[in-house]
GUVEX-100108 format. One record per residue: residue in three letters; x, y, z negated of N, C-alpha, C, O in turn. Coordinates in pm, 1 decimal. Example, Ala and Ser with C-alpha at 12.3 -4.5 7.8 and 13.67 -1.06 7.14 Angstrom:
<pts>
<pt torkol="ALA" n_px="1319.0" n_py="-569.0" n_pz="-780.0" ca_px="1230.0" ca_py="-450.0" ca_pz="-780.0" c_px="1320.0" c_py="-330.0" c_pz="-780.0" o_px="1423.6" o_py="-331.9" o_pz="-846.5"/>
<pt torkol="SER" n_px="1285.0" n_py="-225.0" n_pz="-708.0" ca_px="1367.0" ca_py="-106.0" ca_pz="-714.0" c_px="1290.0" c_py="3.0" c_pz="-787.0" o_px="1340.9" o_py="113.8" o_pz="-803.9"/>
</pts>
This chain:
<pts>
<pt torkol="UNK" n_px="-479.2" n_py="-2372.1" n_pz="2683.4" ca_px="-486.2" ca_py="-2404.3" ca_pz="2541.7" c_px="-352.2" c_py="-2382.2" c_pz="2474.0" o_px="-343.3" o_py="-2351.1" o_pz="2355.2"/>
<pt torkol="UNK" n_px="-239.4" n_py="-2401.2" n_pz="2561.8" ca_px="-80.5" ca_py="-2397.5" ca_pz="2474.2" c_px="-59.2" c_py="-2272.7" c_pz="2437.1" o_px="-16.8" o_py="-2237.6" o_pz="2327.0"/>
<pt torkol="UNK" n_px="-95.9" n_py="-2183.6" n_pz="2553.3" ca_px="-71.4" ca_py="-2019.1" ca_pz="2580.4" c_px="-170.4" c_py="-1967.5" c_pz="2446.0" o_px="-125.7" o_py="-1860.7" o_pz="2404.1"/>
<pt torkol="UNK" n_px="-281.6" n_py="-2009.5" n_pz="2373.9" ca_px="-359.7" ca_py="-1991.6" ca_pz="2275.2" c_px="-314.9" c_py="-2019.7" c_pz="2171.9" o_px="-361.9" o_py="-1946.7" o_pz="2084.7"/>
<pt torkol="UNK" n_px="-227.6" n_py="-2108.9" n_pz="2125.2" ca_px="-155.5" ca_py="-2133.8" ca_pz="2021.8" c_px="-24.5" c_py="-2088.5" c_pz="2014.2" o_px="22.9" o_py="-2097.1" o_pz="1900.9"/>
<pt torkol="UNK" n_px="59.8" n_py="-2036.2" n_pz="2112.6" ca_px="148.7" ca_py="-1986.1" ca_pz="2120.7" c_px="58.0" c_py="-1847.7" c_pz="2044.9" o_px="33.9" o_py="-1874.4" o_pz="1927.1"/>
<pt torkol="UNK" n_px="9.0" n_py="-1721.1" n_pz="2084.0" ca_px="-68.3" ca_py="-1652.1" ca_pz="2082.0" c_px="-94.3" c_py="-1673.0" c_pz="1957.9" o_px="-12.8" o_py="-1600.5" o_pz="1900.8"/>
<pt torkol="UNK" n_px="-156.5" n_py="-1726.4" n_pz="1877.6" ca_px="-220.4" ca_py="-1689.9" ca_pz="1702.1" c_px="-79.9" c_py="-1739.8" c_pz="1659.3" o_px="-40.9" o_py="-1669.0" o_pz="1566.5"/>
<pt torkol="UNK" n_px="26.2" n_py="-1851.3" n_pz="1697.7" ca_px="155.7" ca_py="-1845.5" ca_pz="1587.4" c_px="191.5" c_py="-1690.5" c_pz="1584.6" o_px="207.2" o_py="-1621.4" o_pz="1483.9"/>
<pt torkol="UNK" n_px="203.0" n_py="-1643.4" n_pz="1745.1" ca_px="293.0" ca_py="-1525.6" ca_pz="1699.8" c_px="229.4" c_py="-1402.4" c_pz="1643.0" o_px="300.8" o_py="-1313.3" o_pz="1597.1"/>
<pt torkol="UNK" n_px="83.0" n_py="-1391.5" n_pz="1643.8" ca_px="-11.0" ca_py="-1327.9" ca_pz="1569.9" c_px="34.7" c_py="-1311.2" c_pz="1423.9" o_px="68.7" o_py="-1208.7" o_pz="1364.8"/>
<pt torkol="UNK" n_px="24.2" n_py="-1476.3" n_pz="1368.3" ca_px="41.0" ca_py="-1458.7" ca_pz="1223.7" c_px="187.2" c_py="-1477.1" c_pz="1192.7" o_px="226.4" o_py="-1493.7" o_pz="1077.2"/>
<pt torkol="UNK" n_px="252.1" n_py="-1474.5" n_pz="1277.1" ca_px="449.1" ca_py="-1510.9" ca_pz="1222.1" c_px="457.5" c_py="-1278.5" c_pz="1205.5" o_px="489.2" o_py="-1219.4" o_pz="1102.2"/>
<pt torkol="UNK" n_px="423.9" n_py="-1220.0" n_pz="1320.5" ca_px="451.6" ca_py="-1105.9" ca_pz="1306.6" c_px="315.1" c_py="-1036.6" c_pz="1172.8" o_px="346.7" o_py="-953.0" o_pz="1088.1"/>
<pt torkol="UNK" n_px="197.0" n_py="-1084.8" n_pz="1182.6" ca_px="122.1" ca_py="-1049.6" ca_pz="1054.2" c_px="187.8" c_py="-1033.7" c_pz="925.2" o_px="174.5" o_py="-929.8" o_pz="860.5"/>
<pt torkol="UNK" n_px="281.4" n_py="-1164.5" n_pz="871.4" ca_px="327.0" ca_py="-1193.7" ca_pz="780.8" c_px="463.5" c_py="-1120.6" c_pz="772.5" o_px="544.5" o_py="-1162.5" o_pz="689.8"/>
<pt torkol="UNK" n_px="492.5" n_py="-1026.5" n_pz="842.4" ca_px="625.6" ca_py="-950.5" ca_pz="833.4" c_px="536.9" c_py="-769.4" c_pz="819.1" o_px="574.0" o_py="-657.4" o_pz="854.5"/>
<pt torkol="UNK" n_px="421.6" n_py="-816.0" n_pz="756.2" ca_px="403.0" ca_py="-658.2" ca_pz="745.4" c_px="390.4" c_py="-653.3" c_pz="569.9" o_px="397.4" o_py="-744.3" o_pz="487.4"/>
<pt torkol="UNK" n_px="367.8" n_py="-498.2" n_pz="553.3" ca_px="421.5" ca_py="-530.7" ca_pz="382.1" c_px="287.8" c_py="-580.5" c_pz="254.6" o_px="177.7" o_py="-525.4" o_pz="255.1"/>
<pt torkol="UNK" n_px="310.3" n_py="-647.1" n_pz="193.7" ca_px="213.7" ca_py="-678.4" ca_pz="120.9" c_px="188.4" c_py="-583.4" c_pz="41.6" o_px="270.0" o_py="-492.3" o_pz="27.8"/>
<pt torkol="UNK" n_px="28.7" n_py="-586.4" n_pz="-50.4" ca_px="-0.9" ca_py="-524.1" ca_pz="-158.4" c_px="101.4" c_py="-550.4" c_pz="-248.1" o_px="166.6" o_py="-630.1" o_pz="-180.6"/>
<pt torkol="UNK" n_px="146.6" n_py="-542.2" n_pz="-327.1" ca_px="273.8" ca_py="-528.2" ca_pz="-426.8" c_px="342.5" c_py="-436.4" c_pz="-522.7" o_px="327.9" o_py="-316.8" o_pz="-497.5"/>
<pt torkol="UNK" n_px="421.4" n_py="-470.1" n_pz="-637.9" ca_px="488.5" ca_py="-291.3" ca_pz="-676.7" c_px="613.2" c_py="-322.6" c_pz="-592.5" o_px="651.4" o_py="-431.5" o_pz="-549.6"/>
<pt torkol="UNK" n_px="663.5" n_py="-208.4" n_pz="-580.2" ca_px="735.4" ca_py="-102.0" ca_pz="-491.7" c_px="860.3" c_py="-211.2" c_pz="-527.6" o_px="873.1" o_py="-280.6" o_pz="-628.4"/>
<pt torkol="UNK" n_px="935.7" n_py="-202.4" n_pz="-424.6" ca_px="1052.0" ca_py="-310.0" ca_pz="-405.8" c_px="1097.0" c_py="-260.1" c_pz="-243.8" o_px="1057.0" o_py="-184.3" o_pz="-155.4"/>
<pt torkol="UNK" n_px="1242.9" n_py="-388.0" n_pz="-279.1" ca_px="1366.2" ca_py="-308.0" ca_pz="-135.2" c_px="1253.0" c_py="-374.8" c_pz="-18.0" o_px="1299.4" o_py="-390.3" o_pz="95.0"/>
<pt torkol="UNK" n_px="1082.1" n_py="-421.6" n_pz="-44.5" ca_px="1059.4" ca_py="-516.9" ca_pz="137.1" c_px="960.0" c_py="-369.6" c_pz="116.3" o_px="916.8" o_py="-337.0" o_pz="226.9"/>
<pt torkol="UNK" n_px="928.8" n_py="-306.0" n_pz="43.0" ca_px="797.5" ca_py="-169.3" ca_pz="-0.3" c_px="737.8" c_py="-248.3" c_pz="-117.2" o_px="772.3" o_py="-338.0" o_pz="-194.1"/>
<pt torkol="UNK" n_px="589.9" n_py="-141.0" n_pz="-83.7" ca_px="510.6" ca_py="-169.5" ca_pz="-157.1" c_px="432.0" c_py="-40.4" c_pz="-239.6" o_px="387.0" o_py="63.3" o_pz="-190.9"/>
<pt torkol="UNK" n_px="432.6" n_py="-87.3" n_pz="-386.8" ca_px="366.7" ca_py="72.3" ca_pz="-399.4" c_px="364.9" c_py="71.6" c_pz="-536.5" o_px="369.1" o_py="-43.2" o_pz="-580.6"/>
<pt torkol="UNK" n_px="359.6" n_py="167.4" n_pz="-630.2" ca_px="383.2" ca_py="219.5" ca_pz="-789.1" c_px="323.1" c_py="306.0" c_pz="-795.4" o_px="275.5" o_py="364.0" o_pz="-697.9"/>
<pt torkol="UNK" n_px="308.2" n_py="339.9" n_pz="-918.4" ca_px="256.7" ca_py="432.6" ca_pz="-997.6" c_px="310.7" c_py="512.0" c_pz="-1112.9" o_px="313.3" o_py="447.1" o_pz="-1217.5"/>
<pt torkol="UNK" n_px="351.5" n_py="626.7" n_pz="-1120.7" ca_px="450.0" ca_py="689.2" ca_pz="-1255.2" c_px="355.5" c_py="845.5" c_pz="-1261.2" o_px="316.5" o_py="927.8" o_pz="-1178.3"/>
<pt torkol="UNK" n_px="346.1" n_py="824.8" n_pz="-1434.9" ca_px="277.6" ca_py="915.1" ca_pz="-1493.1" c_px="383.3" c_py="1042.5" c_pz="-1498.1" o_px="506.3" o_py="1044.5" o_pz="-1503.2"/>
<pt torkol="UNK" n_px="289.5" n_py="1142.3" n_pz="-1494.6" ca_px="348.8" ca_py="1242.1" ca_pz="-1501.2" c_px="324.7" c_py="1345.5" c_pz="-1626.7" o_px="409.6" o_py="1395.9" o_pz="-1700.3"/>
<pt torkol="UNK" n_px="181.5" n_py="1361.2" n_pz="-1627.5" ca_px="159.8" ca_py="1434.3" ca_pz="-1727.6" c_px="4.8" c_py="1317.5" c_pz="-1793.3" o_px="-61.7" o_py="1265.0" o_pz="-1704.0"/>
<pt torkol="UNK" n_px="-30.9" n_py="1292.9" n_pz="-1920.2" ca_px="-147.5" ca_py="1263.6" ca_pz="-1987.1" c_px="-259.1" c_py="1220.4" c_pz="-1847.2" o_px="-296.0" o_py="1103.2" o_pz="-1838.5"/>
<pt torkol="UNK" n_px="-310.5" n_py="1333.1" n_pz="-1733.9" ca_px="-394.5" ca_py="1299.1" ca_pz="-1702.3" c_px="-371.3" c_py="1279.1" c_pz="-1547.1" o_px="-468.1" o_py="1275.1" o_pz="-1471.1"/>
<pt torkol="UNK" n_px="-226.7" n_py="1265.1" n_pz="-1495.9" ca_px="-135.6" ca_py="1297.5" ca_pz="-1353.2" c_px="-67.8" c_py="1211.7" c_pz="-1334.4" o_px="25.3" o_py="1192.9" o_pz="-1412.8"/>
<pt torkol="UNK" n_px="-88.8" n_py="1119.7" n_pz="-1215.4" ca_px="27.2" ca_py="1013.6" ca_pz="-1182.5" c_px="22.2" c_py="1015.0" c_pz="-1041.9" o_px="-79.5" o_py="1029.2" o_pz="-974.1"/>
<pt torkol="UNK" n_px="141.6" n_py="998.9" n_pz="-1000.1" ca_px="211.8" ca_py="983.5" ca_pz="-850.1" c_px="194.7" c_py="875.8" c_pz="-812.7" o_px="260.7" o_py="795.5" o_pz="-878.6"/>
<pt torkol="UNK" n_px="122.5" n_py="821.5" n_pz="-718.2" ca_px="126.8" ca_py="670.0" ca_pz="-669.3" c_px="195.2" c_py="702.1" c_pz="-539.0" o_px="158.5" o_py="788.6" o_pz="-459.5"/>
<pt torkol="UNK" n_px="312.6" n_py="611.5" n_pz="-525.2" ca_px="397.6" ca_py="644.6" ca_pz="-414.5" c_px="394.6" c_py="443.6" c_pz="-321.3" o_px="403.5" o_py="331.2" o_pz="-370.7"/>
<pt torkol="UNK" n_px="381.4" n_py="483.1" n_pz="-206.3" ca_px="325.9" ca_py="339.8" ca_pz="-149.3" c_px="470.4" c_py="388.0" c_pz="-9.7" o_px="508.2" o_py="492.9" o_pz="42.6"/>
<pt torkol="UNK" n_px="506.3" n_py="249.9" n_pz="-0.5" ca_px="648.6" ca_py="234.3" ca_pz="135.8" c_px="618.2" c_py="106.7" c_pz="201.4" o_px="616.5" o_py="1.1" o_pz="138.3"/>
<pt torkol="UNK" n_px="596.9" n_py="113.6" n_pz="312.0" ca_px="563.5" ca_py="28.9" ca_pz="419.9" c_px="697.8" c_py="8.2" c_pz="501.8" o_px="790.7" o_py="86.2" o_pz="481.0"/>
<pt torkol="UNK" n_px="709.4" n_py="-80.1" n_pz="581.6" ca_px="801.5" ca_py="-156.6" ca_pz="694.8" c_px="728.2" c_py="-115.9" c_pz="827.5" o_px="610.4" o_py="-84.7" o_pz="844.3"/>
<pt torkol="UNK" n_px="814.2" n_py="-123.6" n_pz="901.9" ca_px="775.2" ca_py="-97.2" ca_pz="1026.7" c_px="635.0" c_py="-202.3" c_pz="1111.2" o_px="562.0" o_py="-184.4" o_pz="1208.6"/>
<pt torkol="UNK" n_px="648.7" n_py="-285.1" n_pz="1034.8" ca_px="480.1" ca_py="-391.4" ca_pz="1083.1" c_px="384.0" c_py="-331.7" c_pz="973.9" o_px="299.5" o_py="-414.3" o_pz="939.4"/>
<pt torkol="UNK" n_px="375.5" n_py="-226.7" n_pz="919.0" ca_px="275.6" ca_py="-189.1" ca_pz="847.3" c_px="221.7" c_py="-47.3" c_pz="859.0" o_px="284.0" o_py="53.1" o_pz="824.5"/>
<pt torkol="UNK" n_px="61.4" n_py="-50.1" n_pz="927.5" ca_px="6.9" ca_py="75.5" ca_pz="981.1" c_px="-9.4" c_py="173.6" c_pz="859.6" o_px="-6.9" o_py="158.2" o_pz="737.5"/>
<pt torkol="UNK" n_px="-26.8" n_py="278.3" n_pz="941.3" ca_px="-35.4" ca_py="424.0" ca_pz="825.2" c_px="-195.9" c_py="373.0" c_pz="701.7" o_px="-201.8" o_py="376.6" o_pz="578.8"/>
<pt torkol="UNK" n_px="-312.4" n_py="326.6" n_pz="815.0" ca_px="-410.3" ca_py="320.2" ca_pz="757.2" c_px="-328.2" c_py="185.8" c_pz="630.6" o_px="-333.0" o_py="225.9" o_pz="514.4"/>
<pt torkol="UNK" n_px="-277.0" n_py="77.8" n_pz="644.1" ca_px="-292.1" ca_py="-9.1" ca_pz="527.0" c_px="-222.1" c_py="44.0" c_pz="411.2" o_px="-241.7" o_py="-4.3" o_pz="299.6"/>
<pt torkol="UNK" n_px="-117.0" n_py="170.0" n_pz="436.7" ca_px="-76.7" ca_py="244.9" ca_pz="337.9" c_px="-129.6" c_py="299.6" c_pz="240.0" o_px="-120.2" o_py="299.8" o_pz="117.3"/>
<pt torkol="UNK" n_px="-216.1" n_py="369.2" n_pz="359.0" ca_px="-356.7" ca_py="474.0" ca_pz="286.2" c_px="-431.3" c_py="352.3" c_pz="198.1" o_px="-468.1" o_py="369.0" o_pz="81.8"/>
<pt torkol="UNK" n_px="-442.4" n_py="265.1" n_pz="249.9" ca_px="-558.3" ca_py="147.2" ca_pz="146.6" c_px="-478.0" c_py="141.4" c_pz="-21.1" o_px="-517.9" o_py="141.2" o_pz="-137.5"/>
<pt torkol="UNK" n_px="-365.3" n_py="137.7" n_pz="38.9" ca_px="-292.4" ca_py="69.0" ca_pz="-99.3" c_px="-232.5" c_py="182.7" c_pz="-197.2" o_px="-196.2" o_py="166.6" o_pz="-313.7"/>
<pt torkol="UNK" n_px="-231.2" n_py="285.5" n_pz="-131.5" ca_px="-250.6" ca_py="397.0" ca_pz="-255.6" c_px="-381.4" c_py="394.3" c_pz="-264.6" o_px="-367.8" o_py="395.1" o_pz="-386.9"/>
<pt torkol="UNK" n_px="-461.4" n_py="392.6" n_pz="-255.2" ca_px="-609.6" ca_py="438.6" ca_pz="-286.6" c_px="-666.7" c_py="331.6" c_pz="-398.0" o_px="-744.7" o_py="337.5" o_pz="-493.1"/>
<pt torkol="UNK" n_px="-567.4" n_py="207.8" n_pz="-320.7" ca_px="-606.9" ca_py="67.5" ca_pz="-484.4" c_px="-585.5" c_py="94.9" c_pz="-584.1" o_px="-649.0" o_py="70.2" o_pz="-686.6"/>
<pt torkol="UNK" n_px="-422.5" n_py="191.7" n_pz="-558.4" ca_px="-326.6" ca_py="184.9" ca_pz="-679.1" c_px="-383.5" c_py="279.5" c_pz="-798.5" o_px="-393.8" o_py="274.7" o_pz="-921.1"/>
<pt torkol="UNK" n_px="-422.4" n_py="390.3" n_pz="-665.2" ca_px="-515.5" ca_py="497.7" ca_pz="-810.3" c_px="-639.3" c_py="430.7" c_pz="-807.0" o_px="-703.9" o_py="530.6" o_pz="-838.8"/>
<pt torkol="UNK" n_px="-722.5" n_py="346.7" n_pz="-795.1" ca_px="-797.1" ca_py="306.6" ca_pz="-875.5" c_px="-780.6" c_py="204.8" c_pz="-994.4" o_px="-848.9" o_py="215.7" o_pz="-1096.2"/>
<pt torkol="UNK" n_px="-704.7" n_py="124.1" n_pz="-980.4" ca_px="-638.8" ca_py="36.0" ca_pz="-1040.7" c_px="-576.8" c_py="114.8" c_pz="-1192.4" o_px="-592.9" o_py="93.6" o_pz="-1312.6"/>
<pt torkol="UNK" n_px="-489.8" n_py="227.3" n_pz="-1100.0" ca_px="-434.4" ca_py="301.3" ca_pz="-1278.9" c_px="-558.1" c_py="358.8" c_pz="-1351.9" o_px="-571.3" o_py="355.7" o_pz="-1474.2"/>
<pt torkol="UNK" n_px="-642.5" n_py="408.8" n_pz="-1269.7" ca_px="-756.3" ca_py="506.9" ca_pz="-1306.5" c_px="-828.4" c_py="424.9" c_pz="-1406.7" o_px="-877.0" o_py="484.8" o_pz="-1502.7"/>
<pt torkol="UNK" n_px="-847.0" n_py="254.5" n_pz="-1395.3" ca_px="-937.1" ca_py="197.9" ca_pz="-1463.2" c_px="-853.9" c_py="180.7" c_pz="-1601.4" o_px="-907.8" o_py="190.4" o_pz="-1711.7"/>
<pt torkol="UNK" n_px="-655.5" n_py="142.3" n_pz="-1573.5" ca_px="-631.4" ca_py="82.1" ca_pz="-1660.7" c_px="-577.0" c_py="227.1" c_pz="-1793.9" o_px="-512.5" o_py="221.4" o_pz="-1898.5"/>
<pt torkol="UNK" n_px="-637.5" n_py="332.0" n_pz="-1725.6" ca_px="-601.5" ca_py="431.7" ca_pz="-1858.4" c_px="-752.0" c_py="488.4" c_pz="-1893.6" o_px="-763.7" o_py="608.0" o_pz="-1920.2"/>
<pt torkol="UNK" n_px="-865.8" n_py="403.0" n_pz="-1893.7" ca_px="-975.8" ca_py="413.2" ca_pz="-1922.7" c_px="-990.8" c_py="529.6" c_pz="-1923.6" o_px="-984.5" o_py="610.4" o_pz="-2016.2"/>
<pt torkol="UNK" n_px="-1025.8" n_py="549.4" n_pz="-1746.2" ca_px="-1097.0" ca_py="658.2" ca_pz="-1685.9" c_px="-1171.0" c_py="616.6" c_pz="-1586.8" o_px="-1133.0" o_py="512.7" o_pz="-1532.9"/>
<pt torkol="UNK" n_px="-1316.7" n_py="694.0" n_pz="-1524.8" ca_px="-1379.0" ca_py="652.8" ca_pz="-1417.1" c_px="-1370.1" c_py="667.5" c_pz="-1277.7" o_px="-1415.1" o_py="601.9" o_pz="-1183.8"/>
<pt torkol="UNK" n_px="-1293.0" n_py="781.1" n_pz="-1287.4" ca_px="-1289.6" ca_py="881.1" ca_pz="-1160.8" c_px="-1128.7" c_py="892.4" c_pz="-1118.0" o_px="-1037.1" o_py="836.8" o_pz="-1178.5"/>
<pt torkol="UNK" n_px="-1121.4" n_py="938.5" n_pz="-1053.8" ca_px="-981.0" ca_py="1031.0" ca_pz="-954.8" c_px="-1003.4" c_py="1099.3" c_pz="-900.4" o_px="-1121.4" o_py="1129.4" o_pz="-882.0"/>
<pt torkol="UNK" n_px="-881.9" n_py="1175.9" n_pz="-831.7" ca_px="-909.3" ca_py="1297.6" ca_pz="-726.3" c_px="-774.5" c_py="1290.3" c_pz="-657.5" o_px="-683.8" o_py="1243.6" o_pz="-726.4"/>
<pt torkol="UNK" n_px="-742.5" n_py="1331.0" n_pz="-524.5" ca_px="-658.8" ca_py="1334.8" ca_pz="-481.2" c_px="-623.3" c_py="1484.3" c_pz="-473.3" o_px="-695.1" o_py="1574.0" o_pz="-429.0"/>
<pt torkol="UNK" n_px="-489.8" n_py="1495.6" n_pz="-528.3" ca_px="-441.7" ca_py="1660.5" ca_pz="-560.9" c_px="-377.4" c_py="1670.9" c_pz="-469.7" o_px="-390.9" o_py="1785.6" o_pz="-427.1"/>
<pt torkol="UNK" n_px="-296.3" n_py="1602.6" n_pz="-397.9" ca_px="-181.5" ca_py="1682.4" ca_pz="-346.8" c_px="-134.2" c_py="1517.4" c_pz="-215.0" o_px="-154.0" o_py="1402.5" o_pz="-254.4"/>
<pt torkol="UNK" n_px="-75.7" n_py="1545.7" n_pz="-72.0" ca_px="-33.4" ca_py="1422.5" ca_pz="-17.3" c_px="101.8" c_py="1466.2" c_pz="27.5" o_px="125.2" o_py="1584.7" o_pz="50.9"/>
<pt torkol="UNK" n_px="198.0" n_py="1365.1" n_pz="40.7" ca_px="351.3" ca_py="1420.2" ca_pz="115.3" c_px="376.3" c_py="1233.4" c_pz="162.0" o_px="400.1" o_py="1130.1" o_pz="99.5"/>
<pt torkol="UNK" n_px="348.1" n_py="1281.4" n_pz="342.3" ca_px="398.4" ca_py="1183.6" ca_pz="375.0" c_px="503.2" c_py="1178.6" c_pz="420.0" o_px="511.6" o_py="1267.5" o_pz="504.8"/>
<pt torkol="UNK" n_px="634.8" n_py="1098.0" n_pz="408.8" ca_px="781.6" ca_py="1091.7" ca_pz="456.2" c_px="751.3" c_py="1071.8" c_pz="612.2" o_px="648.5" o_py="1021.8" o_pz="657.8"/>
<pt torkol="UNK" n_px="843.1" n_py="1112.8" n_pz="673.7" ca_px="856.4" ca_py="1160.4" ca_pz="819.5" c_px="939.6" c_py="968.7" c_pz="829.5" o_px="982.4" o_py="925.5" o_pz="936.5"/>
</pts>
């Protein structure tokens, strides 16, 4: 039973060191900057406790999120550059 609670503290002590949904800041996170009328860059930065897939989630929020708030329905993904 100790070895089980040892086990979920360190579960959620290292969970909580991965990067939150958020705008973009020195822990990550993620933004959005227009480029042209109908073109914006959502650029998302993770920490080393944060997988490629929760990256991918949180750009994919971010353009939906801008997509709704410049009253539009849709997106498309044009173009990807992931940093090495």
């Amino acid at each position: 039973m100790r070895v089980a609670v040892v086990v979920v503290c360190l579960g959620l002590a290292l969970g909580g060191c991965a990067t939150r949904y958020q705008e973009l800041g020195p822990t990550g996170g993620v933004t959005a900057a227009q480029i042209t009328d109908d073109l914006w860059r959502i650029t998302a930065r993770g920490n080393l406790y944060t997988d490629s897939g929760t990256i991918q989630d949180y750009v994919l929020l971010k353009a939906a999120e801008t997509t709704v708030a410049a009253g539009r329905t849709h997106f498309a993904i044009v173009g990807k550059h992931a940093a090495g």
